[in-house]
N, C-alpha and C positions, 0 to 999 in steps of 0.2 A: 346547475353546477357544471361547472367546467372536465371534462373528461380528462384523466391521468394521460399526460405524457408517454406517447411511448418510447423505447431506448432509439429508435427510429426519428420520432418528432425531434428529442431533443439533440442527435446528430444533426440531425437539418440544418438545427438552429444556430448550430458553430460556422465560423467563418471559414472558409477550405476545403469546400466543399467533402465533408464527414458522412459514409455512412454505414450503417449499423447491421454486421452480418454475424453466422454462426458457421462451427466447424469442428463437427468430429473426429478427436484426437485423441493418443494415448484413452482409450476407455470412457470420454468422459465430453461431452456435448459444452463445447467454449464459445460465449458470446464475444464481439470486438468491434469497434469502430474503426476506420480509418481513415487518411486522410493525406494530402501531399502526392507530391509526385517524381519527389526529386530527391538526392543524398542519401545515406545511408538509411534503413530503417532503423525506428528508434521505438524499440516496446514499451511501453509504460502498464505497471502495476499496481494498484490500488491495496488501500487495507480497510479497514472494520474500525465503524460500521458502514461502511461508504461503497460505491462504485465506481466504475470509469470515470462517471458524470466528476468526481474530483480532480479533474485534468481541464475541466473543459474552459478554463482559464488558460492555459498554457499552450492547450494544444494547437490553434493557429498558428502563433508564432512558431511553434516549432516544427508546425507542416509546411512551413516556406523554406526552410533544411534540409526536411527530413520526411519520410514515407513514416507519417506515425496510425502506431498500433497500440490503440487502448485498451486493457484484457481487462475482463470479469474475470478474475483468478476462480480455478475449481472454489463450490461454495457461494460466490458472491452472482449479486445483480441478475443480468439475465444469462450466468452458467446455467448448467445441472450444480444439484445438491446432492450426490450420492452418498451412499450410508458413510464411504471409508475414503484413504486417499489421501488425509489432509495431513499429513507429514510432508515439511516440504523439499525430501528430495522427490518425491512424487509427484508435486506439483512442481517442481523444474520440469519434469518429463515432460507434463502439460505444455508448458509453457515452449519447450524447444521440438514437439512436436508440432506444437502451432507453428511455429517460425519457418520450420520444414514447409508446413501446407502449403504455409503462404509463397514457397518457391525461393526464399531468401537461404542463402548460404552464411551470410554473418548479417548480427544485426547490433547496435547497440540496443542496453538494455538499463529500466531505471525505478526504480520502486520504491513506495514510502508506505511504513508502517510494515503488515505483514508482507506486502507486496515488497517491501523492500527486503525482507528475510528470504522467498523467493528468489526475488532477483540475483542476492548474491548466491543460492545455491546452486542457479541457471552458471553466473559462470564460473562456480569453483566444478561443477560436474561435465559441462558442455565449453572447456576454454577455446575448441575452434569455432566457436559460434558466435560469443561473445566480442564483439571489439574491443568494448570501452563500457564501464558499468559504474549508475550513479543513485548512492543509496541517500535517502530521504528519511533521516530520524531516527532510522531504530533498522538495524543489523539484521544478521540471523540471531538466532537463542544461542548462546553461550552457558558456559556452567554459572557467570552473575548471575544468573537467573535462578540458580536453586536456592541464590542466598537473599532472594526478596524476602521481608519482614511480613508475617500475616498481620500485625501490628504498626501504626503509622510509627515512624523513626523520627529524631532529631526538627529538622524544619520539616519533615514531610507532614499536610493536612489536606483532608478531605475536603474543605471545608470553605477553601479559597477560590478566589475566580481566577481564569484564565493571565487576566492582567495583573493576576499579583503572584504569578507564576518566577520561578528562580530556577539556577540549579538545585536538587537536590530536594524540591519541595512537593512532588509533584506523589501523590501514595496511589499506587497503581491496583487498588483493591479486588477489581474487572481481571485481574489472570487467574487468580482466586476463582473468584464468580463465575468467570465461563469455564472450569474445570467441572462443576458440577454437573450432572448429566439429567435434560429434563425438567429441572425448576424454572431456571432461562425461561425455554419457553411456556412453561405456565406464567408466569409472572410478566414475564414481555405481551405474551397476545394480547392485541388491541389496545397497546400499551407503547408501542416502537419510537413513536416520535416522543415521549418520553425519557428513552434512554438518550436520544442522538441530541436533542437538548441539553440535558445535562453533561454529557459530555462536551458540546459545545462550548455552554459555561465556563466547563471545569479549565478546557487547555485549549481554549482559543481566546486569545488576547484581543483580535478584533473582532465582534459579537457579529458584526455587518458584514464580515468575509463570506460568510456563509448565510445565504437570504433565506428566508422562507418557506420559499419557493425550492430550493435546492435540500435542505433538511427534509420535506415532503417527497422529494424521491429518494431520499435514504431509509424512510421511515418506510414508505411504502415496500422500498426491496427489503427490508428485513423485515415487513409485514406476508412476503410469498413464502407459499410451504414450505418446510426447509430450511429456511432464511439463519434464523437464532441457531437452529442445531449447528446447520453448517459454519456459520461463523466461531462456534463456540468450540468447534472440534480443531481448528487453526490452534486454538489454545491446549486444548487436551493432549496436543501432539507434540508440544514442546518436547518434554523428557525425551521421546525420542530423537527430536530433533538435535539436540545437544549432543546423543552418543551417534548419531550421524556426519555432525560436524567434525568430529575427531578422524573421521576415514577421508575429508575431504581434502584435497592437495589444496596449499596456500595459493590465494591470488598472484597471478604474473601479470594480469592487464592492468592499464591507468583506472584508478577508482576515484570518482568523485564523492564524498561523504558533504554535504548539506542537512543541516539540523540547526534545531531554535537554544536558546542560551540554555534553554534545562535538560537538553538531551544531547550536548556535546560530549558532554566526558562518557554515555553510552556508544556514542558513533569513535569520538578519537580511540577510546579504550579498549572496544571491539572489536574495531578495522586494523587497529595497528598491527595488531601481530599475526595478522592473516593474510595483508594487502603489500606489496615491496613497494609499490607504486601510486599513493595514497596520497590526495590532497582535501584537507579537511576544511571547509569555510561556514561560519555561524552566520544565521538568514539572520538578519534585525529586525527588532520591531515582531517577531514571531510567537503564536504557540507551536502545536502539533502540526497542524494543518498547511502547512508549507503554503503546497502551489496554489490553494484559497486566500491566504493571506497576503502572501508577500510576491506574488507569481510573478512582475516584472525583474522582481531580484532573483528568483529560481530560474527565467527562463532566460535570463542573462550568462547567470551561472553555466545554465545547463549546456547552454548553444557555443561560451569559449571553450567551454571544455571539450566538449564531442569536434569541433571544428578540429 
């Protein structure tokens, strides 16, 4: 049997010469690869149930740019899992202590999913840090959020695959489920590549975006100790997240919002009234998973805009 991958092996493996270091910040031991040598540094952050390793399409092209920096957000891949934290103006701390470490005075910054909730708190809390900031699919938490249905709404169904995903269809049951404290991970142990499949199914339109090979090391990081709590506490932290939002001063920087046809009206609807400087563009041909799917149109996106 072939030995697991380490977060090292598969820096290697990227074009750009990528590699994979760690660094004690704000309280909390952060994994990161990087790579380039040249432009602006550009942070990229990941979300759940995934790792950096969901860049690693992108990230050549965008280290012939740009000094990139792929973070294991507290929680994820090879962080720490610590008991607490995971609200994320906490996790901006992280994030813009790291940027500090790394000796960078501003960086751009770009996050999808939670990573991308992150990101925008990095720059509504840290705007001289921040350059230019490009969210991927899904915002910070907003008060929408307290108005999710426990029950599937109108077109929304569990039920459908990725490719028969729409606006408005998509019933997001998993914020529910990782609220709960402790079943998660009873019910996940030994069990990981289970979830990360079905979600694959659910909100990825092309099944082949994401191999095999790449689902086994997502499986595997939410197989390490920690893994499911720490992910599931991203979600627990919502509520606060949302009475957090309200003390954050509105974006002044150029924001790039990037999202697939079912999660537009969460990105335009979200960003509008937070962003002055706001350009919104729908990936085609997408589900959730952006820079898997469609990565030559994200790093198209991503490289006019940051230029």
């Amino acid at each position: 049997m072939t030995p697991p991958l380490t977060d090292a092996d598969l820096a290697a493996s990227l074009d750009g010469g990528f590699t994979s270091a760690h660094a004690d910040v704000n309280g909390v031991r952060l994994h990161y690869v990087t790579g380039g040598d040249r432009g602006t540094p550009l942070v990229l952050l990941g979300g759940w149930p995934q790792t950096w390793w969901q860049f690693r399409k992108v990230m050549p092209a965008l280290a012939a740019e740009h000094r990139v920096v792929a973070v294991d957000i507290r929680g994820q891949g090879g962080s720490a899992k610590p008991a607490d934290g995971y609200d994320k103006r906490t996790m901006a701390a992280d994030v813009h202590a790291l940027i500090r470490h790394l000796g960078y005075e501003q960086a751009d910054v770009a996050g999808h999913d939670i990573g991308g909730m992150v990101a925008e708190a990095v720059a509504a809390l840290y705007p001289d840090t921040v350059r230019r900031l490009v969210i991927l699919d899904v915002p910070h938490p907003d008060e929408g959020l307290l108005s999710l249905p426990m029950l599937p709404q109108g077109a929304q169904d569990a039920n459908i695959t990725g490719a028969e995903q729409g606006p408005g269809t998509a019933y997001l049951w998993w914020f529910a489920f990782n609220q709960v404290r402790g079943l998660p991970e009873a019910l996940l142990e030994g069990r990981e590549r289970v979830l990360v499949d079905w979600l694959c199914g659910y909100i990825l339109r092309d099944q082949d975006s994401i191999d095999d090979d790449a689902r086994e090391v997502y499986a595997r990081a939410l197989a390490a100790p920690g893994a499911v709590r720490a992910g599931n506490a991203w979600y627990q932290a919502f509520v606060q997240d949302i009475a957090d939002l309200a003390e954050y001063p509105p974006l002044s920087l150029p924001v790039l919002g990037l999202a697939c046809a079912g999660n537009m009206p969460l990105i335009r609807g979200g960003l509008a009234g937070r962003a002055a400087d706001l350009t919104v563009v729908e990936v085609p041909d997408s589900g959730h998973y952006l820079p898997e799917e469609q990565p030559e149109f994200v790093t198209d996106r991503m490289l006019r805009f940051l230029r």
